[in-house]
Steps between C-alpha positions, in 0.01 A plus 500: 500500500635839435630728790196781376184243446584287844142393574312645763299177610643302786427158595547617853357898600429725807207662320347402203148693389349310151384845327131492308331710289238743657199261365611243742467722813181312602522155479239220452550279831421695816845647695347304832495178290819528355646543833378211651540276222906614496542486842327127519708401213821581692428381849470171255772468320776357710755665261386878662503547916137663467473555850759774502364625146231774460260570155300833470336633185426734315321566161637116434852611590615262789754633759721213660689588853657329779776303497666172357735290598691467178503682189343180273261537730369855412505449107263206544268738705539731264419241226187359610358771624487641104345163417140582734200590292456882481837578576663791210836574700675456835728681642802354756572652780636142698774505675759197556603392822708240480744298781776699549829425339774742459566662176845308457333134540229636268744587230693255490222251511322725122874472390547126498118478407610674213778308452372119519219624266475272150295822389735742511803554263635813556788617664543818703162569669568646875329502820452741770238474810433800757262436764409145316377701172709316205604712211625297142735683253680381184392414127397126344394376183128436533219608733438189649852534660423843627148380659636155656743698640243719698307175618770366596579770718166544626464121594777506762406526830542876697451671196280794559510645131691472162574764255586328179701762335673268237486572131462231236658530175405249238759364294334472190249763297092410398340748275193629673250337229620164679462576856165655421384153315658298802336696769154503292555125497585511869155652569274329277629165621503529898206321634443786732433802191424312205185720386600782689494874301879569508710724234869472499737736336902489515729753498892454560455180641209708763159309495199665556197377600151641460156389528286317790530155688278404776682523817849676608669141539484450139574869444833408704471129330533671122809736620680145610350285159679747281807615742671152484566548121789525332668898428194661671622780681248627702089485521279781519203343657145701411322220534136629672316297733160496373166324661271385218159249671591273248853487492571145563202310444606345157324153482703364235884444481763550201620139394771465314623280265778255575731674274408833625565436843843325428607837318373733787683310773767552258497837477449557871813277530711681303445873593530450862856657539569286824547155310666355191265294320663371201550203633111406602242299238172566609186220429156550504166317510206577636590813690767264673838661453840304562830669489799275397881575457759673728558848709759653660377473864221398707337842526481538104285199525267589752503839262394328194245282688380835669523677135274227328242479774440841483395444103146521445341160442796333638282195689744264631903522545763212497841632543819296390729745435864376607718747731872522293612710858867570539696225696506598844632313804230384686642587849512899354107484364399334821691807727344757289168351468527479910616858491205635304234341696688558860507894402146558342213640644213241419694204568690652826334308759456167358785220520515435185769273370690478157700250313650427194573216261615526169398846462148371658340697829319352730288689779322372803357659798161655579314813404171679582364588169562408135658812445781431714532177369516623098777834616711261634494269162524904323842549699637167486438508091673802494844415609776437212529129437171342563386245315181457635334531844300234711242656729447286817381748688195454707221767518293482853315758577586744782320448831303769702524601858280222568760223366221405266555527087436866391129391379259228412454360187182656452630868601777459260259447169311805642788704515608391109141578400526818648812567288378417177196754570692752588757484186436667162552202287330205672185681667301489134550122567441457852217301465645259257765441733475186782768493765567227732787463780623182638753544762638767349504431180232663284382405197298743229220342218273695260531583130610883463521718232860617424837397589577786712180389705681112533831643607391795684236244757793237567758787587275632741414171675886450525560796631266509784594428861478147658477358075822198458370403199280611193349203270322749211313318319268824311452402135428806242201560320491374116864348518506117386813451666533105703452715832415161675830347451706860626461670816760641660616555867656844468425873485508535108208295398 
C-alpha cells in the first residue's frame, strides 16, 4: 500500500461511527427493540463478556460500552451487534482490560508471534508497546501480511490496543479494469450479497463502493470480500445501510450449474491474495465441491476451504488439499505452537497441550465453548511448518455458581431461537426453522430460502453460550442437491 492511500479501516479501533445518509435517520425496528435484542445477543455469545458490556440506541445507531477482557473480544461485540435486525451503524466506545503484563513480555511475545508466522514473509516490521498499546511499523508485499500482522498482535494476551501502522507494497502491477472485474466477482459470488444493489468503481488500485446492502455486517462484510484482492490499495466504503420490508424474503434460490460453480470457486480461489492456488483442481457435482492438489501451508487450506464455502450455491465441501509446508523440526513447531497458545488471550486459562509429529499437531485439553476450541486450531495452523493439526480438545460447558451446567437443554434451544429472531438474515425464516438441543449439542431442521439464511442460522447456534456442538441439518428451498446424505457438524453449513 502506498505511504499516502494507507487505509483508514482497522481491524481493531477505539471509535468507530458507520456514517449513513440522512434518509436513514429513522430506522424501521424500534431503538428499544434493537437494544434488547443486541444486548441479549451478547450476554449469549460466549465469545463477548456481556455482563460487563452495555447497548443503547439511537435512530438504529447502537452504542457499545464497558469493558472487555481482550481485544478479540471487542471486535466480535462489535460484529454481532451490526448483524441484529434494525441495526444501520454502531459505534465503539469498548474499552479492553486485559491481565496485566508488562509492555516488554508483551512485545516480545507480538515479535516471535510475528516471527513463527507461516503467513508472513516480510522482513523488517518493528514493534513497540507503551502502557500495553502495540504499535506495527515496516513495509511487506501483500495486505494479508500487513493484516495478520495486526491479529497477531491483538491475539496476545495484555494487549490493550494495536495501531497497525505498516504499509504494504505489492510487488507486482493490475490494471484497474482487473481489480474492478475481480472485486465485482467477489461480490456477486459471496453467499452473504449475492443480489445485493452494489456499484464498484476503481481508481489507482482505490475501490469504491456504492449502493445499499441490508445490514452494516455486510456493509463491513463487502469492504473485507473485495480488500483481500490482489493490488487493491485501499477501499472507499459508501455502501448505505438500507431497510426495505421485503429485503430478504426471496423464496427461490440461484442454482447453478455444475460447471458454473466449478469456475466461481475458481475465481474466488484465485483472487484471494492470501493463497497460491495454482496448484488446486477443483470438482464439482451436485453443489458438492472437492478441492484436490497441494498448498503451501495449513492455513492456505483452511483459506481455500473458507474461500469456496463462501461461493454461492456451494452445498457440500470435501477438502483434500495436501500441505507441501517447509521442513521444520518437530521439537521447534511444538515450542512455538506451545508459545502461541501459552501467550494468547482466549486460550490463556486453559491447559492446553501441543505436540508434534512429522510436521502433525496434536491438541488436547478442555474448553468452555466452541470458540475456544476452533482459536486454538486458528493459532496452532498458523505457526510455520504445520502440516496439519488434530483437534482433541474437549468442549464442556462452563459451570455456574451453582456447580450445575450453565443451562438446560431446553433453555439453550430458547436462547438459539431467540438469536435467529433477533438477526437480520434468519428472522424472515424463523418459522421455518426447528431447533433441538441434546446435551449441548443442538441441532437445526427446516428448508430455508437462501444460502446466507443456511449459514447465517448454524453460526449463530455455534456461537451461543452453553452450545458444544451444532448438527445443521437446514436444506434450501428449490435446490435438488442429495441433502440427506450431507450434513455437517460445523459453523459453515
Amino acid at each position: 500500500m502506498n505511504s499516502g492511500l494507507k487505509s483508514k479501516y482497522s481491524m481493531i479501533v477505539g471509535l468507530s461511527l458507520v456514517l449513513l445518509a440522512p434518509a436513514l435517520v429513522h430506522a424501521e425496528v424500534p431503538d428499544i427493540d434493537i437494544n434488547y435484542n443486541v444486548n441479549d445477543a451478547l450476554r449469549a455469545d460466549p465469545r463477548v463478556n456481556g455482563s460487563e458490556v452495555n447497548a443503547t440506541t439511537e435512530n438504529g445507531i447502537v452504542t457499545l460500552t464497558g469493558s472487555v477482557d481482550n481485544l478479540a473480544a471487542k471486535t466480535f461485540a462489535v460484529a454481532e451487534a451490526k448483524k441484529i435486525k434494525g441495526v444501520l451503524g454502531a459505534i465503539d466506545k469498548l474499552s479492553v482490560t486485559p491481565s496485566y503484563r508488562s509492555d516488554t513480555d508483551v512485545a516480545n511475545a507480538v515479535r516471535r508471534r510475528i516471527l513463527n508466522s507461516v503467513v508472513i514473509n516480510s522482513q523488517g516490521l518493528f514493534v513497540t508497546t507503551k502502557d500495553c498499546v502495540v504499535t506495527l511499523t515496516g513495509t511487506v508485499d501483500s495486505y494479508p501480511e500487513e493484516q495478520q500482522a495486526g491479529l497477531l498482535a491483538s491475539e496476545v494476551r495484555g494487549v490493550k490496543e494495536v495501531k497497525n501502522d505498516i504499509i504494504t507494497k505489492w510487488r507486482k502491477d493490475r490494471s484497474d479494469s482487473d481489480v474492478k472485474e475481480d472485486a465485482i466477482a467477489a461480490l456477486k459470488n459471496d453467499v452473504y450479497l449475492a443480489g445485493e444493489p452494489i456499484d464498484v468503481t476503481v481508481k489507482g488500485g482505490i475501490i469504491s463502493l456504492s449502493g445499499s446492502v441490508a445490514n452494516a455486517y455486510e456493509r463491513d462484510r463487502a469492504f473485507d470480500d473485495v480488500r483481500w484482492i490482489s493490488n487493491v490499495n485501499d477501499v472507499n466504503n459508501g455502501l448505505k445501510v438500507e431497510w426495505f420490508e421485503n429485503r430478504g424474503t426471496k423464496t427461490k434460490t440461484e442454482t447453478p450449474s455444475d460447471e458454473t460453480l466449478k469456475k466461481t470457486v475458481r475465481k474466488s480461489l484465485d483472487q484471494d491474495s492470501r493463497l497460491i492456488a495454482d496448484a488446486i483442481t477443483i470438482r464439482t457435482s451436485f453443489g458438492e465441491v472437492t478441492l484436490d492438489g497441494s498448498v503451501a501451508s495449513h492455513y492456505e487450506k483452511i483459506i481455500a476451504e473458507q474461500d469456496a464455502k463462501n461461493v454461492l450455491g456451494v452445498a457440500w465441501m470435501r477438502n483434500n488439499l495436501f500441505v507441501r509446508a517447509d521442513q521444520r523440526e518437530d521439537w521447534a513447531i511444538e515450542d512455538d505452537v506451545d508459545f502461541n497458545l501459552d501467550t494468547d488471550a482466549v486460550t490463556e486459562d486453559f491447559n492446553l497441550n501441543p505436540s508434534v509429529r512429522k510436521g502433525v499437531v496434536t491438541l488436547t485439553g478442555q474448553v468452555h465453548s466452541w470458540y475456544q476450541w476452533s482459536h486454538a486450531y486458528d493459532v496452532a495452523s498458523r505457526v510455520r511448518g504445520v502440516k496439519a493439526v488434530i483437534d482433541n480438545i474437549t468442549v464442556s460447558a462452563a459451570s455456574d455458581t451453582n456447580g450445575s451446567n450453565w443451562s438446560r437443554d431446553a433453555d439453550l434451544a430458547k436462547s438459539v431461537k431467540s438469536r435467529l429472531r433477533s438477526n437480520w438474515v434468519t428472522w424472515w425464516v424463523l418459522d421455518k426453522i426447528n431447533v433441538t438441543v441434546r446435551n449441548g449439542v443442538a441441532t437445526i431442521q427446516g428448508d430455508v430460502n437462501t444460502w446466507k439464511e443456511l449459514q447465517q442460522a448454524g453460526e449463530l447456534a455455534l456461537h451461543t453460550q452453553g452450545i458444544s456442538e451444532v448438527d445443521n441439518r437446514l436444506t434450501v428451498n428449490g435446490v435438488a442437491y442429495p441433502w440427506d446424505e450431507y450434513h455437517l457438524k460445523v459453523t459453515s453449513f
